[in-house]
Every structure is written in C-alpha cells, then in structure tokens.
C-alpha positions in Angstrom: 183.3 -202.6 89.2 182.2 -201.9 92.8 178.5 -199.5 92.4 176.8 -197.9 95.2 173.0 -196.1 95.1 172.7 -193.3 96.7 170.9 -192.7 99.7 170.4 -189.0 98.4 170.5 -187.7 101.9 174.0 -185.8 102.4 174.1 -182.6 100.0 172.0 -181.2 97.3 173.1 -178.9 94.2 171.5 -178.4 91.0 172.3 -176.7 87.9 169.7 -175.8 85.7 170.0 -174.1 82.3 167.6 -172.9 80.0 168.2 -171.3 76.6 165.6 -169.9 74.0 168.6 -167.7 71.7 166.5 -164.3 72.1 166.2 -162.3 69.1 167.7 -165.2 66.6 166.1 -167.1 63.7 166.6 -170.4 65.7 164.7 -168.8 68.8 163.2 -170.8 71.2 160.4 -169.9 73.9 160.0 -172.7 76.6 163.5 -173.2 77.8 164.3 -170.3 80.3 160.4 -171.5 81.8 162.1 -174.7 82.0 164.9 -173.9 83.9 163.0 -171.9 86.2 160.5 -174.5 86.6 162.2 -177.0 87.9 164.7 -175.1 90.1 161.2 -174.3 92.2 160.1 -178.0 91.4 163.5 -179.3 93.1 162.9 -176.9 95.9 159.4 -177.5 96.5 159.8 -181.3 95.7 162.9 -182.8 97.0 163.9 -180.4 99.3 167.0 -178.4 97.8 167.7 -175.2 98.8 167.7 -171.9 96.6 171.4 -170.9 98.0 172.6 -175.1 96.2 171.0 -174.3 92.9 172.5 -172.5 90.2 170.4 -171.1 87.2 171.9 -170.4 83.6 169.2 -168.6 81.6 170.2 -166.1 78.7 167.4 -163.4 80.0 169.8 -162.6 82.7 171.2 -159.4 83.5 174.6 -161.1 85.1 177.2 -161.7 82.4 178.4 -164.6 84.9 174.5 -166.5 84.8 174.4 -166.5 80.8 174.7 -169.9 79.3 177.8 -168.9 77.5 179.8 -172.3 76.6 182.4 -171.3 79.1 179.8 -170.4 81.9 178.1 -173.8 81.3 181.7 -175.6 81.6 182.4 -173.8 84.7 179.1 -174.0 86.2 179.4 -178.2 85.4 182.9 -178.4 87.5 181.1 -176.2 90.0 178.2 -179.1 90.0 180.8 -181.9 90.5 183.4 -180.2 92.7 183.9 -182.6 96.3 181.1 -184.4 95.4 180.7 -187.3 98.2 178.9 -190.3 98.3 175.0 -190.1 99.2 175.5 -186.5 97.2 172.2 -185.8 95.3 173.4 -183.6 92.2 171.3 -182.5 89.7 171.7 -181.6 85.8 169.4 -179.7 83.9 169.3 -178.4 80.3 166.6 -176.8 77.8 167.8 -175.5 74.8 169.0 -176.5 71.2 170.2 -180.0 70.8 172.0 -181.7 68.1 174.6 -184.7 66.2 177.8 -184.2 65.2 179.9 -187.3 63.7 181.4 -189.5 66.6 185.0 -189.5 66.3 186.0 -191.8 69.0 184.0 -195.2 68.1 181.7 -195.1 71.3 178.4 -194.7 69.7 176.3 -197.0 68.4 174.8 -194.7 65.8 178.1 -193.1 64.5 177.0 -190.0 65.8 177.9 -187.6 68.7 175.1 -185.5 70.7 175.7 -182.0 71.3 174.0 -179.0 72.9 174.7 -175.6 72.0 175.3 -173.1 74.0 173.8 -169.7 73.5 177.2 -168.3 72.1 177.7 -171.5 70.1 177.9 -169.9 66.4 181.4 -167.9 68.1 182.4 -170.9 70.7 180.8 -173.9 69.3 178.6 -177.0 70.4 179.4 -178.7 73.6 180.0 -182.5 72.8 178.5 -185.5 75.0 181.8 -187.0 75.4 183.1 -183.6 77.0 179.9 -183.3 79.5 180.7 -187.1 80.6 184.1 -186.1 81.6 182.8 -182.8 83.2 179.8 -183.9 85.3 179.7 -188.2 85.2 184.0 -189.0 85.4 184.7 -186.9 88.1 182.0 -188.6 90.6 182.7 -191.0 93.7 181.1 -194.3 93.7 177.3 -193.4 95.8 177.3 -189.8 94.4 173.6 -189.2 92.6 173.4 -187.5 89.6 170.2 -187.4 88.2 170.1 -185.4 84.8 167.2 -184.1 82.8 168.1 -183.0 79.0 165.2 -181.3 77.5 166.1 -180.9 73.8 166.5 -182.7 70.2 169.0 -185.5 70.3 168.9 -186.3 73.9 168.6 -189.7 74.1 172.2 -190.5 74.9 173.2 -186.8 75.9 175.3 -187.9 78.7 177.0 -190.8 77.4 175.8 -193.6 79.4 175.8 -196.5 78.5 173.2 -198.5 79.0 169.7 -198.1 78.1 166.5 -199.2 79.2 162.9 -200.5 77.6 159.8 -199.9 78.9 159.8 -202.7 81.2 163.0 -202.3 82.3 165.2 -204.5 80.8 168.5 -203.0 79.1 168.4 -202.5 75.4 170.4 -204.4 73.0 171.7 -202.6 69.9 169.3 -201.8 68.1 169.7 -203.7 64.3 167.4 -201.0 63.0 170.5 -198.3 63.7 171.6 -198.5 60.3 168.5 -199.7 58.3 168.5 -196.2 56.2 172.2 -196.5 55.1 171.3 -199.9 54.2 168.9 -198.8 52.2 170.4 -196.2 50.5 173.5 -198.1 49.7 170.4 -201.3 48.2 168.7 -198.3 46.3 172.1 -197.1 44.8 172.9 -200.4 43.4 169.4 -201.0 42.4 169.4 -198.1 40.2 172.8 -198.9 38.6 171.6 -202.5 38.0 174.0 -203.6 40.3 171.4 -207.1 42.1 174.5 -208.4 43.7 175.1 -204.8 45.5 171.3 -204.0 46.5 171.0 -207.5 48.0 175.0 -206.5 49.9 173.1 -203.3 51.1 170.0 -205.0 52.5 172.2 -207.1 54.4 174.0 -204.4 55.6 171.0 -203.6 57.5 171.0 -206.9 59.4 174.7 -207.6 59.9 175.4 -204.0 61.4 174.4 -205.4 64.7 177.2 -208.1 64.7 180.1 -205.4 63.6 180.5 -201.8 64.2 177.4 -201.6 66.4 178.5 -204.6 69.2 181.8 -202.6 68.8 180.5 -199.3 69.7 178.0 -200.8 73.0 181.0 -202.9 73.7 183.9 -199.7 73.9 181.0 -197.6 75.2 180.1 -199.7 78.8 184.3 -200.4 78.8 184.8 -196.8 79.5 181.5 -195.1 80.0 180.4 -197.7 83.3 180.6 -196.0 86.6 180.2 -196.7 89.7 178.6 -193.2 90.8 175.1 -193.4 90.6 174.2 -191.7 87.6 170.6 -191.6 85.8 169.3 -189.3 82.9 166.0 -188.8 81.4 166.1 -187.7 77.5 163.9 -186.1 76.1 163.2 -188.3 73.3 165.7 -190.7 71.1 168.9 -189.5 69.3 167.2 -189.2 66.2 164.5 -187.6 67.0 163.6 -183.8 67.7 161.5 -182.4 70.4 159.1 -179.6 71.3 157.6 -177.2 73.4 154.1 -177.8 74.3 151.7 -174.9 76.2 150.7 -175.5 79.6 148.3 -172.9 81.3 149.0 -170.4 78.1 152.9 -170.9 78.5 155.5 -172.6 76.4 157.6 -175.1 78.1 159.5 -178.0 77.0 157.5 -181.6 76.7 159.7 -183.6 79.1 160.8 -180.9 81.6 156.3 -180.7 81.6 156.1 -184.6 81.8 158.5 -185.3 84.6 157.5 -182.8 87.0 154.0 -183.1 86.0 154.3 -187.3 87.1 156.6 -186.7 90.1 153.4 -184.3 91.6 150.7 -186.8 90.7 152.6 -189.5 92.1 155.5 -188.8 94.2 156.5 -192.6 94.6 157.3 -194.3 91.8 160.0 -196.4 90.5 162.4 -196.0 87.7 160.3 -197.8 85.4 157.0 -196.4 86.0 158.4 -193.2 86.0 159.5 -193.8 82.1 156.5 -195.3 81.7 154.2 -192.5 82.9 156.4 -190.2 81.2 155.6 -191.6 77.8 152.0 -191.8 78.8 151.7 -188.2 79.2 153.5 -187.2 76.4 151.7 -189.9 74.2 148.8 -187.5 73.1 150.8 -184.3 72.8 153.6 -185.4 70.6 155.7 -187.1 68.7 158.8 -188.2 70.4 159.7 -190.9 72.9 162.0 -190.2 76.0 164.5 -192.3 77.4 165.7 -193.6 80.7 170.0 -194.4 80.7 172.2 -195.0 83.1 176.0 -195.3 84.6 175.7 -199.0 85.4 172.9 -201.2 85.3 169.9 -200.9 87.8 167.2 -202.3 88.9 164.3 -200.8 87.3 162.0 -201.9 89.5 163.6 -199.7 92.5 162.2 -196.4 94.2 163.0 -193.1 91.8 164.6 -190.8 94.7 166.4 -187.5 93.8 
C-alpha cells in the first residue's frame, strides 16, 4: 500500500465534542471544558479558523450542536466530506467511554471500544468499528487526521492498527491480553482438583499470543491499514479508565490537559516525545497510560505537525 504524510498545509476542520450527561447519575464535569479548550488551542496553536471548527457540547442551546448519536454521525461525515490530500482534520471527543464484545475478530482483546453519546441509553453506544468507517475509510492517501479521544477505553478508539511503545517501536501483541482468563479458567480447575486443567489454563496465558491474538493483529492491519495519514492519542489503554484532573480550580480531562499543556511548552516535538512527555505529565496525577496508534506505520522519530 502506497502512504503519503501530510504536509498539513491545504485545509483545516475540526470537530470537537464534549459531553458531561447534565443532571444524570453518570455525570461528568471536564468534558464540555475539553471541547472548548481545545477548539481555542487549535485556533490559537495551529492556525485553524473558528468558521472550520465544529463544537458538540450538550450545554448547548442548538438542538443541531448536542452530541446526540445522530448529530455526532453527521457531524463525522461533515469532518471527512472532500477531504484532499495535505488536508489537516481533526477529531476530538470527551465523554463516557467503554467495551462491548468484538463481533468481527479484529481485536486483539475480544473487545470492541465504544463512546456513548449523550442520548445513548435511547440510541445506543457508537462502536469503533463504525467511527473507522465514518472518519478513517473515507480518507485520500496524504489527508491528516489527527484524533484525540479523551475517555475510558480509548486506547484503540479508532481502530488503528498499529501501536506504538515508548520508544517508538510498534507493539507486538501483547501475551499478557489474556493472562486473567487464564487465570481464572487455572483457578476453576484448581478448585475442582482438576491439575491437568489448571496447568491447560496457565498455558492459556502464554499460547494466546500464537492463536486468536496473531489472528486478531493479523485481520486488523489487513483491513484497518491506510494510506491517509491517520494518528490518535488515547487517553489511556483499553482496559483502563480515565479521569478528570483540576487545573486552575476547573475540571478537565487528563489527556485533553497533557497534550495541549506539552504542545505549549514545547511546540516542536516529534511523535515520540510527544507520547513520551505526555506520560511524564500525567505520571504524578494519575493512574492511566495514554497511547500513540496509527493508520500505517511511522516513523516515530518524525516532527508532530497538526
């Protein structure tokens, strides 16, 4: 497959949504901040323009800017629509994220990520596989999308395949995916006095890598690789959770705080470092661990544009 990188020098749209389910048990108070945040951050930043960006928040007063799911759908097509290479798109969500069980055999984990919009209990989750062929499918090789998903779950919330370490380099499947299935299924036989079973369900742990896992990363970069030039920064693994942190007496989410907060301090930085310094700044706050993934492999060591 023919890639191309972006130049990020043509056009410039963004869509940012932010979502803190007002007046609901499962309220949330950082994520219309967020969206706001970096709309001016993209502005300010990278030079968009306030006419190119389009805000979802669920404190607006215009039925057509609520994060409903069908407003979020429409507002992704509206993202994507005659995209062109050297296109710099962006994609950015803070809200409620989540796993439902992959159907389709594409991830490693066995489990889907979802977000939910703020109508989700009456028209559900939206799925990762659906926001790959909303926002990542339609691209032309050289478009840019750069994506920043600020919520639980996030590590894979665009489907993209491949994922990097701290120094760059792509991960391997991890063989640690499936370590607390193997343990449960050793435990189980333990307990039944079943030896030759717990010792079947330890190795289950190790030989997960060699079976359904390769077979997920495998059908995964066969049809998740692009050539557009697509990038996301996850808030933390899939299977973790993450938070809203205060900064200056206000609630807003820990990466949408992190990546702008590096990107001022040091405007030119590469993809690595950029992960890197991410992690750093989030190392003393919290718990989770953000990730860098991407559309086809790059070159870590290159300059982060937007």
């Amino acid at each position: 497959m023919l890639t191309q990188a972006s130049n990020c020098a043509v056009r410039k749209k963004a869509l940012c949504i932010g979502i803190n389910y007002l007046g609901r048990p499962e309220e949330l108070h950082g994520c219309v901040n967020d969206a706001n945040g970096i709309a001016e951050f993209l502005i300010l930043q990278f030079g968009f323009r306030r006419e190119n960006i389009l805000k979802l928040t669920d404190d607006s007063t215009d039925p057509h800017r609520l994060p409903t799911r069908a407003n979020i759908i429409s507002a992704m097509r509206w993202l994507v629509e005659d995209a062109r290479p050297n296109d710099s798109l962006f994609f950015h969500y803070s809200g409620h994220g989540g796993q439902v069980e992959d159907l389709d055999g594409d991830e490693i984990d066995g489990y889907d990520e979802v977000i939910y919009p703020v109508d989700f209990k009456q028209s559900g989750h939206i799925v990762d596989d659906m926001i790959y062929d909303l926002v990542v499918r339609p691209l032309p090789p050289g478009c840019r999308l750069t994506a920043l998903i600020d919520c639980s779950h996030s590590g894979t919330a665009l489907d993209l395949p491949y994922v990097y370490t701290s120094r760059g380099k792509v991960k391997e499947p991890s063989r640690w995916v499936d370590v607390g299935q193997g343990l449960l299924d050793a435990g189980r036989s333990s307990m039944h006095g079943n030896m030759k079973g717990m010792f079947k369900g330890f190795g289950g742990m190790f030989k997960s890598e060699t079976h359904s896992q390769k077979k997920a990363a495998r059908y995964a970069k066969k049809t998740r690789t692009s050539s557009a030039d697509v990038v996301a920064v996850g808030a933390c693994k899939d299977f973790e959770k993450s938070d809203d942190i205060m900064e200056g007496g206000e609630a807003i989410g820990a990466i949408s705080y992190a990546f702008t907060e590096t990107l001022r301090r040091q405007p030119q930085q590469s993809y690595q470092e950029l992960l890197n310094n991410i992690r750093d700044l989030l190392q003393d706050k919290n718990h989770q661990k953000p990730q860098l993934t991407s559309s086809h492999p790059i070159d870590a060591s290159a300059l982060f544009i937007v």
